[in-house]
Every structure is written in C-alpha cells, then in structure tokens.
C-alpha positions in Angstrom: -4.7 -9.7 -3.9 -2.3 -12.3 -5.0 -2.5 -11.0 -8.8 -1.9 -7.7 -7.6 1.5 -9.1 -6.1 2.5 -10.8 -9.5 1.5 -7.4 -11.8 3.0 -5.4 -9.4 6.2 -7.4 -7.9 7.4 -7.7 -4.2 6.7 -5.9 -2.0 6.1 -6.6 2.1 3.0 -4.2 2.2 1.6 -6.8 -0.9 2.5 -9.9 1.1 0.7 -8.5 4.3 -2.4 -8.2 1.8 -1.9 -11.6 0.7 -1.6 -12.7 4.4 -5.1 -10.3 5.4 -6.6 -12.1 2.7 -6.0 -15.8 4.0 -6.6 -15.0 7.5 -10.2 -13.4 6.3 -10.4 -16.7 4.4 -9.7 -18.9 7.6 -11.1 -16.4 10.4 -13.6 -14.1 9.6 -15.1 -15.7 6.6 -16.7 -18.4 8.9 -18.3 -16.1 10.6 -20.0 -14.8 8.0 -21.4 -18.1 7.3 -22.4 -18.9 11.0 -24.4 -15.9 10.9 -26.5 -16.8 8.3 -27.2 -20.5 10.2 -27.4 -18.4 13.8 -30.3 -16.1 12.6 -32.0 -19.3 10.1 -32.5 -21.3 13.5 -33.4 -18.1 15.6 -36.0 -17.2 13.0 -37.0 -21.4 13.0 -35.2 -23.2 10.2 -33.4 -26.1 12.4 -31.4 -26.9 8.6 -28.3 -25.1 9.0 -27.7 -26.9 12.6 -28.9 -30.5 10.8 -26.0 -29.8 8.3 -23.1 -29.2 10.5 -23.1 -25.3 9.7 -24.1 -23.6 13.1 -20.7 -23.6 13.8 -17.3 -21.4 13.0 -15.4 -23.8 11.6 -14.0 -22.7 8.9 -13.7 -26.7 6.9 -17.5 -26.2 7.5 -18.2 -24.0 5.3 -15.2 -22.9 2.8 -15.5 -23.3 -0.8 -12.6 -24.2 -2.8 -13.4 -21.4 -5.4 -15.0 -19.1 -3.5 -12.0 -19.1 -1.6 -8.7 -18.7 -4.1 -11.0 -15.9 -5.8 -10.8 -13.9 -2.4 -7.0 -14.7 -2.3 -6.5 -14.2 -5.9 -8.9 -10.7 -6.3 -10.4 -9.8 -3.2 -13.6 -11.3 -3.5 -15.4 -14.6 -3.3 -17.6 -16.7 -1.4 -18.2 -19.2 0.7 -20.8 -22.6 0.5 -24.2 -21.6 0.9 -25.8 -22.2 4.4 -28.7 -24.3 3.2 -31.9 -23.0 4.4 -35.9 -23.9 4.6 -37.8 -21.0 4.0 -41.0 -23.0 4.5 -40.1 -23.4 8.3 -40.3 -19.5 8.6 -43.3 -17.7 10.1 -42.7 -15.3 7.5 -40.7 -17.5 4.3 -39.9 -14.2 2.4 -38.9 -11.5 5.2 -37.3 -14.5 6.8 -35.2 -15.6 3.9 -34.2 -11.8 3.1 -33.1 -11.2 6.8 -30.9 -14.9 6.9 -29.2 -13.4 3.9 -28.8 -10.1 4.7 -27.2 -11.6 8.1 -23.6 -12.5 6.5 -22.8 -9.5 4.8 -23.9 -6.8 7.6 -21.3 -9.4 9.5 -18.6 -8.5 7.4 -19.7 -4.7 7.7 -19.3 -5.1 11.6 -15.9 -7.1 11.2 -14.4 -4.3 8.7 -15.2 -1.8 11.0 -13.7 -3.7 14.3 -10.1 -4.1 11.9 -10.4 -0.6 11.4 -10.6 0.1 15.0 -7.9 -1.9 15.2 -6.0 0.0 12.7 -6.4 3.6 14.2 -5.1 2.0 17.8 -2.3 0.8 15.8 -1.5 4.0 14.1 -2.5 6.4 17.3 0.2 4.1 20.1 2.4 2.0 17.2 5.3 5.0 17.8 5.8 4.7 14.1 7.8 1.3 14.2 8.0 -1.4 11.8 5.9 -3.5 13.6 3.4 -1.5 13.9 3.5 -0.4 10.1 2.8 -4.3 9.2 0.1 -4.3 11.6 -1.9 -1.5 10.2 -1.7 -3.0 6.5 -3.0 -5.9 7.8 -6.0 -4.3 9.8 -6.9 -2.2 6.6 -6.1 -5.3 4.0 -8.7 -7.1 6.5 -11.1 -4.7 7.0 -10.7 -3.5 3.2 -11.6 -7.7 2.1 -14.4 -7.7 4.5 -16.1 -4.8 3.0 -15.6 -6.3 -0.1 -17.0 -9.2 0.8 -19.8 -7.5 1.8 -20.6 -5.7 -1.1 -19.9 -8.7 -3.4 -22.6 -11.0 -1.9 -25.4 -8.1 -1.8 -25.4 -8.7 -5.7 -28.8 -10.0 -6.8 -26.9 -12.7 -8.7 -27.2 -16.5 -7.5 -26.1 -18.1 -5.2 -25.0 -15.4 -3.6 -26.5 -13.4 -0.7 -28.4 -10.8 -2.6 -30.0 -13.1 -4.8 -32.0 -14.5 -1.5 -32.7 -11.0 -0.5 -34.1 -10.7 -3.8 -36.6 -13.2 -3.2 -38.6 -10.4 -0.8 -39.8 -8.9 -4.0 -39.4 -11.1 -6.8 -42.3 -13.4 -8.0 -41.5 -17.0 -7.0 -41.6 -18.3 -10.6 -39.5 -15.5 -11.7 -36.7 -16.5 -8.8 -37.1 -20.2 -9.7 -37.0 -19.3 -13.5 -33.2 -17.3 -12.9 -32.2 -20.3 -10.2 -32.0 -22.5 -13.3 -29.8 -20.8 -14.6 -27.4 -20.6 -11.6 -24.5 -22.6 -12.6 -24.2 -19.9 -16.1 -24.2 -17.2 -14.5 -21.2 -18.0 -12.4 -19.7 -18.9 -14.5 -19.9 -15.6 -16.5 -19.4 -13.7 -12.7 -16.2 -15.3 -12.7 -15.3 -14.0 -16.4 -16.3 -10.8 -15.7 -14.6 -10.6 -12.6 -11.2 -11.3 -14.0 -11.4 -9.3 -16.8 -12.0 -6.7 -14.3 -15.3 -5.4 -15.9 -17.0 -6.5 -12.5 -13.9 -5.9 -10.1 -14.0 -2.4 -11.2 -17.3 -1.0 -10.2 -17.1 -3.8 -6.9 -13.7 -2.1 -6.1 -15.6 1.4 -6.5 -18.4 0.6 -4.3 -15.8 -1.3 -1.6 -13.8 1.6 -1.5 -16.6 4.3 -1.0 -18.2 1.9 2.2 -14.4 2.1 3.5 -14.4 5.9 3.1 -18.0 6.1 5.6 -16.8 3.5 8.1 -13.6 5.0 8.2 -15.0 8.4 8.5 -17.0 6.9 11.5 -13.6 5.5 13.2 -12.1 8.9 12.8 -15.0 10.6 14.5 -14.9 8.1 17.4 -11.2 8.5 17.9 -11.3 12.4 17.8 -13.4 12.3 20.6 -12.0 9.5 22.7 -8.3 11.7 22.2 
C-alpha cells in the first residue's frame, strides 16, 4: 500500500488505502488472531487464554513486521497464537481447524466491508464523502482477502503451514520447522521483489471477484 503511494505519487484514493491498511492492522487483524485462540480453547487447548491471547487486543497480538509489511505491500502477519496440539481430542484435525480459523475470519470480514461498500455506493448520492468511504470498504475488504490468502501458504509460521500438518509426516513438519527463521526470511525477499506479491495479488483479486459477485447477487435481489 504505502509503496504503491511512493511509485505512484499522491493521491487521496492512495492515502485512503494507506488508512484501510492501518485500520485492518489495528481492527480487524486482532480478530483474526482471537479466532485462532477462540476455536484452540473450544476444541481444548486452554494455551492461548494462559498467554493473554483470547482477547481482541490488538498490542496482544501485533507483530512489528508482520505488521509494516501489511502497510508497506498488503500483506503480512501477525504473532502466532501459541497452541498445544497434544490437548486436542483429535491433535491433527484440531490443529488444521485452529488454523484454518483466522483466515476464513478474514474471508467473512472482506465480505462484511464489501457489504459495506455496495450500501455506500447504492444511498452515498455520489458525494465525496461517500466516494472516500467506498475506497476504504474495498481497500479493507481487498487487505482482508489478502490476508487471507497470504497465511493459507504452506510456509511457516504461517497459517497454512499448520494446516499442513493434517497430512504431512510429523518428522517431515519438524524437519521444515527448523528451518523456519530461512524461509522468512527469503518470503520476505520474494515478496518485495514482487515474485511472490504477484501471483498473491492474482489469487487476492480473483477471491474479491467471487465474493463480490456474491454481494452483487444479494443486492439485486434486496433492490
């Protein structure tokens, strides 16, 4: 976002991004987070309320990197919910369905902004106001979807790489979890360089197409 007001100069539609960007950082973010801990201790692991993260306080949970790379390109991450998958009934489907928990959060959050967004564009009576209001619901709905899509990747420690462990060996998860603090670092290269960014922006935008689709549907026959 941020980089995409420096290449591209002022502009107030840019700023709103930026704006969307550390709202999602200090609002909906969080949330993402708490719904990891919230299904953990419904499924049995007590850790996430031990650590202070059953809560949606963002200074809970916010990672200092995580966080700038959201402002600075759209995606990022937060600090992982720490998690026991011993104290599940079922440690693998258990782990998988904690994970999956924060992204499908985001999914539900882009698609209430977008909401958002057609009310704003079917009753804003074309003013100014209104036109800053949309670009923030779509900036916000547009981050959460890539938020989404950016912590599905089977790459640690983010949330796919814990779904992974439903179908990967334990020694082979344990074997690539040494190997964690690498392969950040080259996530972070490749992000930047926009060799990742690319194919994430790709994906984001096509999940924006369906849930948009979905809005429009709703609103033709509410109209």
């Amino acid at each position: 976002m941020l980089l995409d007001l420096i290449r591209h100069g002022f502009s107030v539609e840019m700023v709103v991004g930026v704006c969307s960007s550390i709202f999602v950082v200090f609002c909906t973010l969080p949330i993402h987070e708490f719904a990891h801990a919230f299904v953990a201790d419904r499924l049995g692991d007590g850790t996430p309320k031990l650590n202070g993260r059953l809560t949606v306080n963002p200074f809970a949970h916010l990672d200092l990197w995580g966080c700038l790379m959201i402002i600075l390109v759209g995606f990022g991450y937060a600090k992982p919910v720490p998690v026991n998958m011993r104290n599940f009934k079922n440690p693998k489907a258990g782990m998988a369905l904690t994970a999956l928990a924060g992204p499908v959060s985001n999914i539900i959050m882009a698609f209430f902004f977008l909401v958002l967004r057609a009310v704003t564009i079917t009753f804003g009576n074309f003013s100014d106001f209104a036109q800053i209001c949309e670009w923030f619901f779509f900036y916000a709905a547009y981050i959460n979807i890539t938020l989404a899509v950016f912590n599905l990747l089977p790459i640690p420690p983010l949330d796919g790489s814990r779904i992974a462990t439903a179908v990967i060996p334990n020694k082979y998860y344990y074997k690539i979890m040494q190997y964690e603090r690498y392969i950040m670092i080259g996530l972070f290269v490749l992000l930047f360089t926009g060799l990742l960014s690319r194919p994430l922006s790709w994906l984001s935008n096509e999940l924006l197409n369906a849930l948009n689709f979905l809005v429009v549907i709703i609103f033709s026959n509410l109209t």
